[in-house]
N, C-alpha and C positions, 0 to 999 in steps of 0.2 A: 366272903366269896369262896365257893369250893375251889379245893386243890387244880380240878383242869381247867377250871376255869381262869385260875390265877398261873398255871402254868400254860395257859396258850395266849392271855395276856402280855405276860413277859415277851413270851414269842416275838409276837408281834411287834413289840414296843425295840426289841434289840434287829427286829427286821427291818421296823423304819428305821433306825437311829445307824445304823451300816450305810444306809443309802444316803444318808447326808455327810455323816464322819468321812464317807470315801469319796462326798463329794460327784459320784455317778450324772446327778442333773445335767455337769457338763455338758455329757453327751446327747444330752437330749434339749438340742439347739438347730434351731435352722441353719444358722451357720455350718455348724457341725453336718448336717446333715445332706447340704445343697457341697459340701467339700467332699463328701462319700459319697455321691451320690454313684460315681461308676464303676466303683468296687462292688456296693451293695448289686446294684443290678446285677453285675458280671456273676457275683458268686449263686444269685437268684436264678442265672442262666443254668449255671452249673448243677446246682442241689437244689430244687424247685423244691420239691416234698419237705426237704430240710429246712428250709428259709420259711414255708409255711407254717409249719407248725411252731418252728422256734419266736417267728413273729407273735403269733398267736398267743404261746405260753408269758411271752416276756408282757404284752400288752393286757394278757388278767391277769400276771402280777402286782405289775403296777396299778391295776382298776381297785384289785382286792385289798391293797397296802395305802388304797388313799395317798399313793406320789402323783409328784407330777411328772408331765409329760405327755399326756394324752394325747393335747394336737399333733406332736410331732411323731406320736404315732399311726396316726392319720394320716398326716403326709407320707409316710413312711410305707403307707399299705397304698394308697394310690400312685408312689414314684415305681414299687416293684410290682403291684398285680392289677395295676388297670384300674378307671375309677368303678365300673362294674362290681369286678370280683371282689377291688382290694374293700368296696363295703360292703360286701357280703362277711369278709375277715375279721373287718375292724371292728362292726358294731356285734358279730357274733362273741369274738373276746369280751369288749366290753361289757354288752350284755351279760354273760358268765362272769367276769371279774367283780360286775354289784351285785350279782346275785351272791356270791361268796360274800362278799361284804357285808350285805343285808344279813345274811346269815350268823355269820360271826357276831358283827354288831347284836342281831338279837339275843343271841344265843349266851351273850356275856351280860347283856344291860336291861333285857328287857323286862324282865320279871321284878327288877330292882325299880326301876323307872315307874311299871304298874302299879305296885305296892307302893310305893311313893304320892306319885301324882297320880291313879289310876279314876280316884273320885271327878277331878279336875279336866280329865281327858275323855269323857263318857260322850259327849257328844259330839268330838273330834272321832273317835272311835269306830260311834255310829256312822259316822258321813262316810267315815273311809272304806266303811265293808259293804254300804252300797252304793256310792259312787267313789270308790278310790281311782280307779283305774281314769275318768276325767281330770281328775285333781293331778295324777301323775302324771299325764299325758301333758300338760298345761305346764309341770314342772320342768317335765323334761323339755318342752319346746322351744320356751322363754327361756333367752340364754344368760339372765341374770340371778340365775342360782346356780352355786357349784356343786358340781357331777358328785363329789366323795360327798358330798352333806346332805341332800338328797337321799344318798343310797344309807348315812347314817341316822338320820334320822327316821325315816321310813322303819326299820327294823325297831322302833323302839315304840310305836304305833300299834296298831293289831290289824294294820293294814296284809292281806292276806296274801302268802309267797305267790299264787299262780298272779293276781293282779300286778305284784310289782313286777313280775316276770316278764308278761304282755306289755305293760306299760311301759319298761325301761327301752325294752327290745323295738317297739313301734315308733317311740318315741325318740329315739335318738339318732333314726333312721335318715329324715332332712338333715340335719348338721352334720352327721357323719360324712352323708355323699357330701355333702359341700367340699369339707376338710381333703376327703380322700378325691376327690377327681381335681382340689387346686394342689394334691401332692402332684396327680398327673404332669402338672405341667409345672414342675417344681422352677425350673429356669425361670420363669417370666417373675417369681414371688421374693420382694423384698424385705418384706415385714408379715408378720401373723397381722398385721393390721388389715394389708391389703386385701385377707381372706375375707373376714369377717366386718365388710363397710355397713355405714347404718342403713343400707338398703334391704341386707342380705337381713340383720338383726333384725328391722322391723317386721318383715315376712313372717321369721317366727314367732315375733310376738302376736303378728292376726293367725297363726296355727294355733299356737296354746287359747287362743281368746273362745278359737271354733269349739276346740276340744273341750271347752267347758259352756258351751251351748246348752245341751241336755241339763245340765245340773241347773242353768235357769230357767229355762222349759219347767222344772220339776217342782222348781221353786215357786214359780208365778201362777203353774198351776194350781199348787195346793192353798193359795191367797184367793183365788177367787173360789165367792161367795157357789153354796151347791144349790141350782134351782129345782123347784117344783113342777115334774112334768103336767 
């Protein structure tokens, strides 16, 4: 591995390893969070501009660093900016935090990965430079895959930046609002369970199902037989 590559690895590796050694997750608890909740606000009355953006940065932090904590950054952006705005915030961060992600991940594995298995992965390849953006969209919607494995596995693909961009960004859009408008009403919520019931879950699972419509459309078409006019 070249030198910047192996010194932005470190990086990274002593970025995450801070955020566990100090133990930080703490605070990224509903508990924690529904106990702050009128400080945060009050200081959001105060430094609006300030609390936005510091939102923002600490939330693609965390997206780009693969921690956790995401939902209760969601809640976090609908208890101070409304469920409106605070997703317009949340999934904006997000969005940028995997797009860093993807990047980095590429940018360190991916040439190793090709050269590797790049024979094995030719027609994963294929699928994904013309229809990546359904496959993503299906990943993103379907809430049984995780946010940081997605965005690292994606990079190691030849799945193309503007697609995972569209895809990550469109697609995180329904579960964001969900997240960010039950911050809104942070009082009424006992458990992250109560967010996310199998009513809300199954929904996304018939989105992702839609979002990959076309690819069997494409599929079924090219099975049937070509006739003779």
């Amino acid at each position: 591995m070249k030198r910047k590559k192996l010194v932005l690895l470190l990086f990274l590796i002593v970025a995450v390893s801070f955020f566990f050694i100090l133990d930080l997750g703490r605070f990224l608890t509903l508990d924690v969070l529904k106990t702050n909740r009128e400080v945060l606000t009050s200081f959001y009355i105060e430094h609006r501009l300030v609390t936005v953006l510091g939102f923002m940065l600490l939330y693609i932090i965390q997206t780009a660093l693969s921690l956790p904590g995401a939902t209760i950054f969601s809640l976090s952006a609908g208890l101070l900016f409304g469920a409106i705005m605070g997703t317009v915030y949340a999934v904006t961060a997000a969005t940028i935090g995997a797009v860093l992600a993807f990047l980095v991940a590429r940018y360190l594995f991916h040439d190793t990965v090709q050269r590797k298995f790049g024979s094995q992965m030719v027609k994963l390849n294929l699928a994904l430079e013309r229809e990546g953006l359904h496959y993503l969209l299906f990943l993103r919607l379907v809430p049984l895959f995780p946010f940081f494995l997605i965005n690292l596995s994606a990079a190691l693909t030849r799945l193309p930046l503007r697609t995972f961009f569209l895809g990550t960004m469109i697609g995180i859009i329904p579960g964001g609002f969900v997240y960010v408008n039950a911050g809104a009403s942070l009082a009424t919520i006992n458990s992250l369970s109560d967010i996310a019931s199998p009513r809300v879950l199954g929904s996304f699972a018939l989105l992702g199902l839609f979002a990959l419509v076309p690819v069997f459309y494409q599929r079924f078409k090219k099975k049937q037989p070509v006739r003779d006019s």
